[in-house]
VEXROVEX-582392 format. One record per atom (N, C-alpha, C, O, CB): x, y, z. Coordinates in steps of 0.1 Angstrom, whole numbers, padded with zeros to 4 digits, always signed. Glycine has a CB too. Layout:
<atoms>
XYZ
...
</atoms>
This chain:
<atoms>
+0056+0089+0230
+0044+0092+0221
+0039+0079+0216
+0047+0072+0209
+0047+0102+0210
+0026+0074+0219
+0023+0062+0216
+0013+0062+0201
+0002+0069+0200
+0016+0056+0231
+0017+0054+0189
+0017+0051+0180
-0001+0045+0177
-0002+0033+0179
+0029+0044+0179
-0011+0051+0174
-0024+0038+0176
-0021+0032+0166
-0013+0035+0157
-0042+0042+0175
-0027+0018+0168
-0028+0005+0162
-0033+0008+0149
-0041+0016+0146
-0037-0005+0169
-0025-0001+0141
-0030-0001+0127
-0034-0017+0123
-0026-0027+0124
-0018+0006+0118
-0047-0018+0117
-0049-0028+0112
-0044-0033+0101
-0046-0025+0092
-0059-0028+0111
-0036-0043+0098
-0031-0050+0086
-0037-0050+0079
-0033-0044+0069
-0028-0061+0085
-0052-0055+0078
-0060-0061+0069
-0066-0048+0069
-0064-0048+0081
-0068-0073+0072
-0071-0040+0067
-0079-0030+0069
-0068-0020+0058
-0073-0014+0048
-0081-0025+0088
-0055-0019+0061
-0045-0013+0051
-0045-0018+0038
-0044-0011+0029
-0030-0014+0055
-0047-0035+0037
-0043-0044+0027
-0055-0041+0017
-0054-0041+0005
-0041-0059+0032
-0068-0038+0025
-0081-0039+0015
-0082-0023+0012
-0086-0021+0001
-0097-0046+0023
-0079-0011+0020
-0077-0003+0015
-0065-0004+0002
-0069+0000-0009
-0076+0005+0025
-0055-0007+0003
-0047-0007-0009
-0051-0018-0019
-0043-0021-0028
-0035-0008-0005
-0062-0023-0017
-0069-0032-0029
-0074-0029-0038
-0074-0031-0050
-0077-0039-0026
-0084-0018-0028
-0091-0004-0041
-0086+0002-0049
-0088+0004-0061
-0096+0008-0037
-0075+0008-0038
-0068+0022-0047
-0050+0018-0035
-0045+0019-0024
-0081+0044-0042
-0049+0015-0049
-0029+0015-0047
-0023+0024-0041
-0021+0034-0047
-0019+0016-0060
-0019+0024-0026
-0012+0037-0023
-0020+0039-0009
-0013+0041+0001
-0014+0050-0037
-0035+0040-0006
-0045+0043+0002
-0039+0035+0012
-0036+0042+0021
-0061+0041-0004
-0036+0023+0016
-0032+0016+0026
-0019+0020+0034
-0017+0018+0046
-0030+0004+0020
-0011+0026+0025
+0005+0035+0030
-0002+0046+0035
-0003+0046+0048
+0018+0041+0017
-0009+0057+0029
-0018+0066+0037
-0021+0065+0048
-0019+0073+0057
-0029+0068+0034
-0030+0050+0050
-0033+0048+0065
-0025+0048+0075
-0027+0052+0086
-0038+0037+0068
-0012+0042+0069
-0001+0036+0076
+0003+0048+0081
+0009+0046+0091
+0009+0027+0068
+0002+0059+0078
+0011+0072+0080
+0019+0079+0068
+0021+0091+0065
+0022+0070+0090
+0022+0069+0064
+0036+0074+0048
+0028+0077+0039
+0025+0069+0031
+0047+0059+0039
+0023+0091+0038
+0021+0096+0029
+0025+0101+0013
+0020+0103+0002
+0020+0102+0035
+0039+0099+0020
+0045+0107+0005
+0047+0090-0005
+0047+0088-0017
+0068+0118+0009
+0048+0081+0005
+0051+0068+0002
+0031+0063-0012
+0027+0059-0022
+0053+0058+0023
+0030+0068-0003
+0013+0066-0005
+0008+0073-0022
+0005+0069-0033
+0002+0076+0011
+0008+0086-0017
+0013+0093-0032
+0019+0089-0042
+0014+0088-0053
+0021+0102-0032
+0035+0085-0038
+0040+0079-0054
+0035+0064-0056
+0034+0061-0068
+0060+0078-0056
+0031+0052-0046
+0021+0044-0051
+0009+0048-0059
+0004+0041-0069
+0018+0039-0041
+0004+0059-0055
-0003+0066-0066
-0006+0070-0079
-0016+0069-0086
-0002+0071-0065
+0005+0074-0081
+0012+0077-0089
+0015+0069-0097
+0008+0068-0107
+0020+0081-0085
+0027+0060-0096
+0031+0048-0099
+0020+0033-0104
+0024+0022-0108
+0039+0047-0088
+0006+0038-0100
-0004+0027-0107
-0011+0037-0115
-0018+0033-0124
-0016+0016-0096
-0010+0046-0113
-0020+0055-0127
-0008+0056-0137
-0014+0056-0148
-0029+0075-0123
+0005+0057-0140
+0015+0056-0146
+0016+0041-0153
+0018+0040-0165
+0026+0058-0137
+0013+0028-0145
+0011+0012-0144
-0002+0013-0154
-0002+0007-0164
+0008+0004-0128
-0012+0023-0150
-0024+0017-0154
-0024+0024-0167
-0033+0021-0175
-0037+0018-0144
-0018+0031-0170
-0016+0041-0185
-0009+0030-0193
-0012+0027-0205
-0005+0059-0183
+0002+0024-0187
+0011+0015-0200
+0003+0002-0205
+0009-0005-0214
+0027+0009-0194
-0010-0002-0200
-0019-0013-0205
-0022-0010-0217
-0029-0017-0225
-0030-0015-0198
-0017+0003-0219
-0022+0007-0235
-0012+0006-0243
-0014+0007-0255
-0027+0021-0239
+0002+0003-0239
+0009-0003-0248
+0012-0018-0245
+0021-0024-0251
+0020+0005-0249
+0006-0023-0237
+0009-0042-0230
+0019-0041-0222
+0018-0050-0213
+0015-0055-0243
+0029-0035-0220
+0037-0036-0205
+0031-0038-0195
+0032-0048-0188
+0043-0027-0201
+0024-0028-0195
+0010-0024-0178
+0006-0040-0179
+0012-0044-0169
-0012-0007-0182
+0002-0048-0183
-0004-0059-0183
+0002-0070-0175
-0004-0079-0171
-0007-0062-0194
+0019-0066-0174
+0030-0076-0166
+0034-0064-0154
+0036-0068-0143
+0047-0082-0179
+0035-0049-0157
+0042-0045-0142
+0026-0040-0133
+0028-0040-0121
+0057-0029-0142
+0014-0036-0138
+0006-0031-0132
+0004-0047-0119
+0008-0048-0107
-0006-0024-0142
-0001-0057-0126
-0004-0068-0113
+0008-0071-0102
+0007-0074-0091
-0007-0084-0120
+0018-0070-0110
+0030-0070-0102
+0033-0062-0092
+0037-0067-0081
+0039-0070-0107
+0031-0045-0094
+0034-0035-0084
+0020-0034-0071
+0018-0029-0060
+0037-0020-0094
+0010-0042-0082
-0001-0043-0071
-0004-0051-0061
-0013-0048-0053
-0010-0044-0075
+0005-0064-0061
+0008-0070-0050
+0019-0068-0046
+0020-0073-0034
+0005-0080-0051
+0027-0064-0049
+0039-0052-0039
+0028-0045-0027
+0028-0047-0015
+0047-0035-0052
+0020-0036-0036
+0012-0027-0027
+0008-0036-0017
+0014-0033-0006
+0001-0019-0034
+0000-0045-0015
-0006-0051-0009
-0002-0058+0001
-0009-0060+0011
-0009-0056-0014
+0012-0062-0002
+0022-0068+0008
+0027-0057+0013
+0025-0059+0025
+0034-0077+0002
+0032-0046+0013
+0034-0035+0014
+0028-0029+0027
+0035-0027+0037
+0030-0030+0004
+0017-0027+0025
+0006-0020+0034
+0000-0027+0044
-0006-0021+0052
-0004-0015+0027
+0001-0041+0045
-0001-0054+0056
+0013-0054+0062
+0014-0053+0075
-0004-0070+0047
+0024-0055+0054
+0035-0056+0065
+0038-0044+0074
+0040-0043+0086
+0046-0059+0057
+0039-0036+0066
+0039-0021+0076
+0033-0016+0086
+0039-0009+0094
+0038-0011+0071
+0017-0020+0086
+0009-0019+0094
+0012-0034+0108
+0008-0033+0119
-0005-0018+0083
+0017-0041+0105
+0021-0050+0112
+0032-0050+0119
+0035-0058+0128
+0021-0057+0106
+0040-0041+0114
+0056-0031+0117
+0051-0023+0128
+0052-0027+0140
+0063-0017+0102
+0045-0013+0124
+0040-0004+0131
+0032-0009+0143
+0029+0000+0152
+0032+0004+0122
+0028-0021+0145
+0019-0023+0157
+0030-0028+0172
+0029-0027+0184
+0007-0037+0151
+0044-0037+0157
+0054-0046+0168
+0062-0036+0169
+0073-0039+0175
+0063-0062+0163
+0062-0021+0165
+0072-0013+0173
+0068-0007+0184
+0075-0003+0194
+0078-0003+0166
+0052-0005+0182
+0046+0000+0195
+0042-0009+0202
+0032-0005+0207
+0036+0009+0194
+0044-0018+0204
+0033-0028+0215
+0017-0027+0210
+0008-0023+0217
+0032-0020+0234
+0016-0030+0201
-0001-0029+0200
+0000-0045+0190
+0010-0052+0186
-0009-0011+0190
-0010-0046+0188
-0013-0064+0181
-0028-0060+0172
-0036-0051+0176
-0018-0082+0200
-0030-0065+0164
-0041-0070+0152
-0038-0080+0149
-0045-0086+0141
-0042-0063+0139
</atoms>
């Protein structure tokens, strides 16, 4: 069963918008969800100043995240971006 290509960059700027949307693409849904999750949780604690050190942080997790995987996904199938 052959896997279509996923764009890195195309995952990375989807998960730029909205944290989580780039795992979606990727396939990992449930993955995608608790990124979800996990920045509206991030983006709630800015109201007490934590969010201000883990929200930027988990957001370039996401980002690295959803570029590498999508880049995973291309070198397990034979496909290239």
């Amino acid at each position: 069963m052959s896997q279509p290509n996923k764009s890195p960059g195309f995952a990375a700027v989807l998960s730029f918008f909205i944290p989580g949307l780039g795992q979606i693409y990727n396939g990992q849904i449930m993955k995608g969800i608790i990124f979800i999750i996990l920045a509206s949780i991030f983006g709630f604690l800015t109201v007490v100043l934590i969010g201000y050190i883990l929200y930027p942080l988990f957001w370039i997790y996401n980002l690295y995240d959803a570029y590498n995987t999508a880049r995973e996904i291309n070198e397990r199938y034979g496909g290239y971006y």
